[in-house]
C-alpha positions as CSV (number, residue, x, y, z in Angstrom):
1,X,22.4,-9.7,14.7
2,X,20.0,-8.3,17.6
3,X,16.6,-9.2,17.3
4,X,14.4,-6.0,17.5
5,X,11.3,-6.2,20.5
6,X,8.4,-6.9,18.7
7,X,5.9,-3.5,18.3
8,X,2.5,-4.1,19.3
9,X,1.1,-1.8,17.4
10,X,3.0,-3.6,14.0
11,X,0.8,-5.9,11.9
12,X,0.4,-9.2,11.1
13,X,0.3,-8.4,7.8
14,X,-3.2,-9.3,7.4
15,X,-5.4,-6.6,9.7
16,X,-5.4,-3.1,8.8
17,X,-2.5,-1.1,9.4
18,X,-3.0,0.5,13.2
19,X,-3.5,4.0,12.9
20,X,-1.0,4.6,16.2
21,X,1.4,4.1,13.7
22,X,0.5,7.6,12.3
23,X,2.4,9.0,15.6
24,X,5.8,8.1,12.8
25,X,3.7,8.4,9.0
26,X,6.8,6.8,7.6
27,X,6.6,4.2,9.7
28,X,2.7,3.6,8.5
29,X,3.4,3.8,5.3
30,X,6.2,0.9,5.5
31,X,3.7,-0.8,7.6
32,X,1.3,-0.4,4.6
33,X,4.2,-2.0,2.1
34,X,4.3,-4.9,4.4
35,X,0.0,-5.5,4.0
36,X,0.3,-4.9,0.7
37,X,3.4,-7.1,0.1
38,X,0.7,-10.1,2.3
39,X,-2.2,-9.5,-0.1
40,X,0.2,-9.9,-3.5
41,X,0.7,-13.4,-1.8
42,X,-2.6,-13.6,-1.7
43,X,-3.6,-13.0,-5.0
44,X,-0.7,-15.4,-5.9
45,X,-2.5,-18.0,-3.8
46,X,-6.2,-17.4,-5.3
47,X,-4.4,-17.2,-8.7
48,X,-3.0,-20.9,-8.2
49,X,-6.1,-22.8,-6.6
50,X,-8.1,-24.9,-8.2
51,X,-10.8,-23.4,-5.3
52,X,-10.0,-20.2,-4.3
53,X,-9.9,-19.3,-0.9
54,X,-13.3,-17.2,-0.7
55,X,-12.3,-15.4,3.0
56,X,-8.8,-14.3,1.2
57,X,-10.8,-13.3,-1.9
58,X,-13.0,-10.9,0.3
59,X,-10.1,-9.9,2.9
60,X,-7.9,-8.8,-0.7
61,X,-10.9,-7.2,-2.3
62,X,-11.3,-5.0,0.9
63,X,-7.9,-4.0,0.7
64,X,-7.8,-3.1,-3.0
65,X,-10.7,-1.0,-2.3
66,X,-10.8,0.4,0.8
67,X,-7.0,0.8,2.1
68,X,-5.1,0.9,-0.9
69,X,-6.6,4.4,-1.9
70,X,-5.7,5.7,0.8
71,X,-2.5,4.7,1.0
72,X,-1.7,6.2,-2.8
73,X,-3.8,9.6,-1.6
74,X,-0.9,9.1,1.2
75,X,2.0,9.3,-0.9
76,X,0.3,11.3,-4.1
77,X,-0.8,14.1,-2.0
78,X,1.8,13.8,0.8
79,X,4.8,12.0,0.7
80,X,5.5,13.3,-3.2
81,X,5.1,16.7,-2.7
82,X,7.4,16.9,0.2
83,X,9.8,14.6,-1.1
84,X,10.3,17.2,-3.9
85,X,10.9,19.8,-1.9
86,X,13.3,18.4,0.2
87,X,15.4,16.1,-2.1
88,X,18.6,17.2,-3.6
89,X,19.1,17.4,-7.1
90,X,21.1,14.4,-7.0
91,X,18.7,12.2,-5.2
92,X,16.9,12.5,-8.4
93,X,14.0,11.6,-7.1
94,X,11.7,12.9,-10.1
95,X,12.5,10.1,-12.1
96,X,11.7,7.5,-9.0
97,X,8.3,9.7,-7.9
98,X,7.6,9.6,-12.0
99,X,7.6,5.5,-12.4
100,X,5.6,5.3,-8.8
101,X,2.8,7.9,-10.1
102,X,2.6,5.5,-14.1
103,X,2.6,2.7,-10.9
104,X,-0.3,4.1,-9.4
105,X,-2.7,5.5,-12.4
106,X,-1.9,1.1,-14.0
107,X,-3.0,-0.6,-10.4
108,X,-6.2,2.2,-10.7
109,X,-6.7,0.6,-14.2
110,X,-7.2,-2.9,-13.1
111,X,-8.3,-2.1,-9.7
112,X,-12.0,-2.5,-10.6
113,X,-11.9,-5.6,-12.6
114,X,-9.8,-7.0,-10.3
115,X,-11.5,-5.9,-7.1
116,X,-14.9,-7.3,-9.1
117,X,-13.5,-10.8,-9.4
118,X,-12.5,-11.1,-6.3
119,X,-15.8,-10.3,-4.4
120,X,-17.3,-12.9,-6.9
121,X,-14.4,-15.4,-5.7
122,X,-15.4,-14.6,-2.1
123,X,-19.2,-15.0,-2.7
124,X,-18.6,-18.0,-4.6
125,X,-20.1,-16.8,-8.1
126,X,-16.9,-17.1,-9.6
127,X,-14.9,-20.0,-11.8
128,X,-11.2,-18.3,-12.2
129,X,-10.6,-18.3,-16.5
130,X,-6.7,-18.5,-17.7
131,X,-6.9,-14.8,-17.9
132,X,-8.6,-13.8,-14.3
133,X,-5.8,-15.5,-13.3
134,X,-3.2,-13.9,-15.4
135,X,-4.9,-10.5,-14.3
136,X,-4.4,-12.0,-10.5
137,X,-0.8,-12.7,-10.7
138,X,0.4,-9.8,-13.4
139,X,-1.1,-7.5,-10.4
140,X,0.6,-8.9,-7.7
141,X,3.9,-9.2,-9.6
142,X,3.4,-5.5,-10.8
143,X,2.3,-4.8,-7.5
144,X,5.8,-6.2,-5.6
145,X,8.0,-4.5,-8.4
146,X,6.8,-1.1,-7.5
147,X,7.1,-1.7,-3.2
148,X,10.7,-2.6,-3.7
149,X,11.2,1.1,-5.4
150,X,9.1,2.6,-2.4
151,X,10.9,0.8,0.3
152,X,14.5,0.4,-1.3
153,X,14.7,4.4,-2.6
154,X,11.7,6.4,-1.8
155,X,11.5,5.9,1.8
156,X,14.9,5.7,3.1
157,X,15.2,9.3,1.4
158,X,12.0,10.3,2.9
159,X,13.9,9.2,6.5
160,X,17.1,10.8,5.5
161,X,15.4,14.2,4.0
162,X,11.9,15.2,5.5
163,X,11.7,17.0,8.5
164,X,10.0,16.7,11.8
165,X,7.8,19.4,10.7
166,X,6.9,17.7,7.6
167,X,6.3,14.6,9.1
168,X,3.9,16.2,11.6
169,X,1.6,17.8,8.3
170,X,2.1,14.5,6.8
171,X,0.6,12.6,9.9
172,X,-2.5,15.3,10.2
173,X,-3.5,15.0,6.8
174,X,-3.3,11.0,6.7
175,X,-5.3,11.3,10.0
176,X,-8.2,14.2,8.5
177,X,-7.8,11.5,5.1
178,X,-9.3,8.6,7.6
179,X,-11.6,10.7,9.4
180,X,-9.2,10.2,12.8
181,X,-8.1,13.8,12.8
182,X,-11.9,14.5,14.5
183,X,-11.0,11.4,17.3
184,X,-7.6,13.1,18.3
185,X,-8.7,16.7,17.7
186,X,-5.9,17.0,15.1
């Protein structure tokens, strides 16, 4: 098997996802999975040590806050919509867009206890109980279970379905979302 060039512009997993990305928004969206697929191991890891990694405990807690968000406003407000009106009736993608949306409104459930406990992690006010970590590594399971229908179903039909045209409103409103639209005079 060929080995593809590495992208610059692709992630280490670890630093936000690059915003040049945007030019393709399915491709930042995958790039997104992959970050969010790092901070479940993450989690995992703080979950696990008997002293937690503070700098991973603030780095996740950033992401569940800050990024994450965005990247559900992403596929709520964007992907979803189109995806309906482009998919087939036997895609049946209303039952996949269905579990991701029960996904979404569970991980905004926990989010703020579990965002809270991590920025106590990272400021070292915190002594993970049984059930912080329970809350830790549910998430992250939770977490991976719901990427593998994003990148397994939803985005290959989002390739195979959405056209140039939707990808272009798609990329504008992830872009006006950040605040980048004002950079790039989008």
């Amino acid at each position: 098997m060929a080995r593809r060039a590495h992208d610059p512009r692709r992630g280490d997993g670890l630093s936000p996802t690059d915003p040049r990305l945007l030019g393709n928004p399915l491709d930042f969206l995958h790039e997104d999975h992959l970050r969010e697929r790092e901070i479940c191991v993450m989690l995992d890891r703080i979950a696990a040590a008997e002293n937690p990694d503070q700098d991973a405990a603030a780095h996740a807690a950033g992401f569940l806050a800050d990024e994450l968000p965005l990247h559900f406003a992403d596929e709520e407000e964007d992907l979803f919509p189109l995806l309906r009106q482009r998919c087939a009736p036997e895609d049946d993608i209303e039952r996949a867009l269905a579990r991701l949306l029960a996904d979404h409104v569970h991980a905004g459930l926990e989010m703020p206890d579990l965002v809270r406990l991590l920025r106590l992690v990272a400021e070292g006010e915190a002594t993970l109980s049984p059930e912080d970590r329970a809350l830790l590594t549910r998430y992250a399971s939770h977490s991976r279970r719901h990427l593998v229908l994003e990148n397994a179903i939803v985005l290959p039909l989002a390739r195979a379905r959405l056209t140039r045209s939707d990808l272009d409103r798609m990329r504008l409103a992830m872009l006006h979302r950040r605040g980048l639209d004002r950079l790039i005079g989008g």
